[in-house]
N, C-alpha and C positions, 0 to 999 in steps of 0.2 A: 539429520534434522536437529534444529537446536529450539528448544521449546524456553521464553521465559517470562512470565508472569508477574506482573504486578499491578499496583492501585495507584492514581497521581490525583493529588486535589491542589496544588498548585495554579494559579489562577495563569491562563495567558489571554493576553491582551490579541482576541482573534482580529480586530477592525485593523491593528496595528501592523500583525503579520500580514494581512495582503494588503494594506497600503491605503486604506479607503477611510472616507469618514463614517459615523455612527449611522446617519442619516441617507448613507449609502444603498441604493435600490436596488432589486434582485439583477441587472442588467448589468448595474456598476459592478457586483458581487464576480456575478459568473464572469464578465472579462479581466476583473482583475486575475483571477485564480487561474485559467487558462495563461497566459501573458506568465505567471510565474510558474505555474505549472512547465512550462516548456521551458523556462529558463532554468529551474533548475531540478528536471528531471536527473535519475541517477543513472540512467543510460547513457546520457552526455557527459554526467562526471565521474566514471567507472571507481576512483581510489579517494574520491572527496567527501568524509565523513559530515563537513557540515550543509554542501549540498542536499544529503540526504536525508539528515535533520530538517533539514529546510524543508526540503520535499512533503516530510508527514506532517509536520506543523501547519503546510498549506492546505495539506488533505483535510487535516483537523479542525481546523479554520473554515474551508468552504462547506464541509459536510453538516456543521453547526450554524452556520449565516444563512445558507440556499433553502435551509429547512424554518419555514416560519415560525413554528410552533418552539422548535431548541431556538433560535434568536428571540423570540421574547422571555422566556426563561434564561438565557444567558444576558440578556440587556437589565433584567430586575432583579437577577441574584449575582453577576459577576459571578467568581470562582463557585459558590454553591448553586450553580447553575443545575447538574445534574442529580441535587437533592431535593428541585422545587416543588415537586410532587409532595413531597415530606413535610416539608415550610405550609404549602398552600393546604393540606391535609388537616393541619394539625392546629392549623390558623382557625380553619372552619368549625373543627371542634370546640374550640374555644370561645368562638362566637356564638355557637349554637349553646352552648351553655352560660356562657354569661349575660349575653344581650348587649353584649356591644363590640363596635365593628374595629375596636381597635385599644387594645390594652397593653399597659407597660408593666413587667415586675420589677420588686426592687427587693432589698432588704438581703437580711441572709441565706443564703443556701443550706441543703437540707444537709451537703457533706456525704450523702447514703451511698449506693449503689447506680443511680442513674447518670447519664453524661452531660454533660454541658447542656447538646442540643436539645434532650429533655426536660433541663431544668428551664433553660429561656424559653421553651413553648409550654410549659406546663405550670411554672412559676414556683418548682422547690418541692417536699416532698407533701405539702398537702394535696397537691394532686395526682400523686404517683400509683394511685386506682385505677385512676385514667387513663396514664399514661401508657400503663401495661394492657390497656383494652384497645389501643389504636394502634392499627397494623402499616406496616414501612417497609416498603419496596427495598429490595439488599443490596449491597452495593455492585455496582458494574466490574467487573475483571477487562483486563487489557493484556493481551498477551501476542509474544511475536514469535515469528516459527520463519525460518530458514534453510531455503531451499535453493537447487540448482535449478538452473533453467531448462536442460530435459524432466525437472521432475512435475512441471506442468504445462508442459506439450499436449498432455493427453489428461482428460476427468481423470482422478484417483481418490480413493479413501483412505482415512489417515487418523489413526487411534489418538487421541492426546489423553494426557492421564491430567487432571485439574482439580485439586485438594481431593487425593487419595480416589474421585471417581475417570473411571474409563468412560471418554466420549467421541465418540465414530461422527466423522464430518465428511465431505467432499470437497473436495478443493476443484471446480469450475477450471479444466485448460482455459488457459489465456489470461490466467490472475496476474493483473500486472505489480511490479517492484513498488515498493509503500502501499498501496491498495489494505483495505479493512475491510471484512465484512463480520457482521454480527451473526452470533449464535443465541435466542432469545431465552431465556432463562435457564441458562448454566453460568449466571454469577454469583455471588452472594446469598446466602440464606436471607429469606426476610424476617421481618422484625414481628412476632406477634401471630406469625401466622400470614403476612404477606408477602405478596408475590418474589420469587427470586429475581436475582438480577440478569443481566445479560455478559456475556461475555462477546470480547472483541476482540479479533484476530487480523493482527496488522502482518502483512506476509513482506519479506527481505529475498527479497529475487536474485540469487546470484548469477549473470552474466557467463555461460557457457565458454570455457580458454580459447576455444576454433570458431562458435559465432556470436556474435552482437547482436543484441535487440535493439530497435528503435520503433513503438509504439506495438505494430504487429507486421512489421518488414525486421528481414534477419540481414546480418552482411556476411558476408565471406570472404575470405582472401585463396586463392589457390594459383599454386603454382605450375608454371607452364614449361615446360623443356624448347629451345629456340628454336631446334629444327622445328618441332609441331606449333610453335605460333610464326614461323614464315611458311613452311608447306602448309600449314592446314590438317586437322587428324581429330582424333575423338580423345575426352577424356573421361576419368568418371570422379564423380567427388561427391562425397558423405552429406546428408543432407539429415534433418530430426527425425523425419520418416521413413528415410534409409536410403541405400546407394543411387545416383541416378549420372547415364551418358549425357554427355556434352561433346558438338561438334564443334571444334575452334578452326574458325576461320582463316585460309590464308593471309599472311601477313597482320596477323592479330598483334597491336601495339601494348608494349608495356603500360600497365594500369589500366585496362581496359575493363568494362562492364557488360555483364549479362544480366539481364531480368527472367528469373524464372514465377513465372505464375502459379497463386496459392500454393509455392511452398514454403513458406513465409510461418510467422507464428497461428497457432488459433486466434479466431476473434471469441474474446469473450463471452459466453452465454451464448454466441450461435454458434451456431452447430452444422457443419460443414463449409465454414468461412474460412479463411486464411489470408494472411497478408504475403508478401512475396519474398522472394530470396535473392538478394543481388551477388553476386560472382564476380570479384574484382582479379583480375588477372593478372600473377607475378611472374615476368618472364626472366625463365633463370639462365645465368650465362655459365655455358659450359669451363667446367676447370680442370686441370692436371692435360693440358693436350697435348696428343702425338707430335711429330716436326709435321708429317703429315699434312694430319689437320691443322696445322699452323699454315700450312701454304696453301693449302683449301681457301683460309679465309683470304691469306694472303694473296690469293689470283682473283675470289669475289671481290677485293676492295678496291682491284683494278677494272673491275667490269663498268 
């Protein structure tokens, strides 16, 4: 498992990653993101790094637009979207002490101990009384963890260690490749005595060597010996939940398909669902043959 953490305040322009104008309606939202969603999932580009950038950027993008409340805090603060709490908090303190619904500072800075953000909402160090009595949500963590694709077949628990503390989580079978979900205050310390932040755990699904995912259907390739796909016979082939027979059919054709039912990946959050397992059939042609067996064929090609 590869654990790696960090913070981004770098502004992206989400209207722009899915394609839509500002004025764009939760309908316009959800098709655009679907429609790129499957365009450039990383199932279909298994070795395409920017595919898969692409991929969380559209994750990042719909999860912030589809949700009303983050699209009008990212429409009024751009990039400090995720500090609006802090902006609108500390606005209101302001108002509520001076009596009025909108003031500018200017002049010189105090130079002290406080940041930027404090000096523009609080206006330099004559209010830094105050400043230190208002409490500030901490900042958000973002972190990615990489895994194989048996490692969430089935629920498991999963220690992460996040600025020196141990935090025990569940990883949900069926978490699919870019997928995020949130841990609610294991980010940041807050400011003053306010709430910590949340951490976000973006999961890197690695693609199992023997099967493919695609959505919650797995693929297979297994290979066939000629005699048993012209006569007909039994095989057995390795499946996530373990070994399972299979009858091939006489005169079973090269590249052929089986559908095996719910053995496919979990569905997500339910809980005895499954998507299916397809079995594409490589039939292999025998090498190093007898004279024999060379005239075997050679009286079959006369039949």
């Amino acid at each position: 498992m590869f654990l790696n953490i960090y913070q981004e305040m770098t502004f992206i322009d989400y209207y722009k990653i899915l394609g839509i104008e500002k004025n764009a309606t939760a309908v316009d939202i959800k098709n655009a993101y679907r429609k790129l969603a499957r365009k450039f999932h990383p199932d279909l580009h298994p070795n395409d790094a920017d595919a898969k950038k692409n991929f969380q950027q559209i994750n990042e993008a719909n999860e912030v637009l589809s949700n009303t409340e983050k699209r009008k805090k990212y429409d009024k603060y751009g990039k400090d979207w995720q500090n609006a709490d802090k902006f609108e908090y500390a606005n209101q303190s302001n108002e509520q002490s001076s009596g009025f619904r909108e003031q500018e500072y200017s002049g010189a800075r105090s130079g002290g101990d406080f940041s930027d953000f404090f000096e523009s909402m609080f206006g330099g160090s004559a209010n830094t009384d105050r400043s230190r009595s208002v409490k500030f949500r901490g900042e958000d963590y973002n972190a990615k963890i990489q895994l194989n694709l048996s490692d969430v077949y089935i629920t498991r628990k999963q220690t992460l260690t996040i600025n020196g503390k141990n935090i025990r989580i569940t990883i949900p079978a069926g978490i699919e490749n870019g997928q995020t979900i949130k841990i609610p205050g294991h980010g940041g310390t807050g400011i003053n005595g306010g709430p910590n932040g949340d951490l976000f755990i973006t999961f890197s699904i690695a693609n199992h060597e023997e099967f493919k995912r695609l959505g919650n259907d797995l693929f297979v390739q297994k290979e066939v010996e000629l005699y048993t796909a012209v006569l007909g016979g039994e095989i057995t082939i390795d499946t996530l939940s373990g070994k399972v027979k299979l009858k091939v059919s006489p005169e079973t054709q090269n590249e052929s398909k089986v559908k095996l039912k719910r053995r496919g990946f979990p569905v997500y959050k339910m809980d005895g669902q499954f998507g299916d397992l397809y079995v594409t059939y490589k039939v292999k042609i025998p090498t190093n043959l007898t004279e024999k067996q060379k005239d075997l064929f050679t009286e079959l090609s006369k039949l």
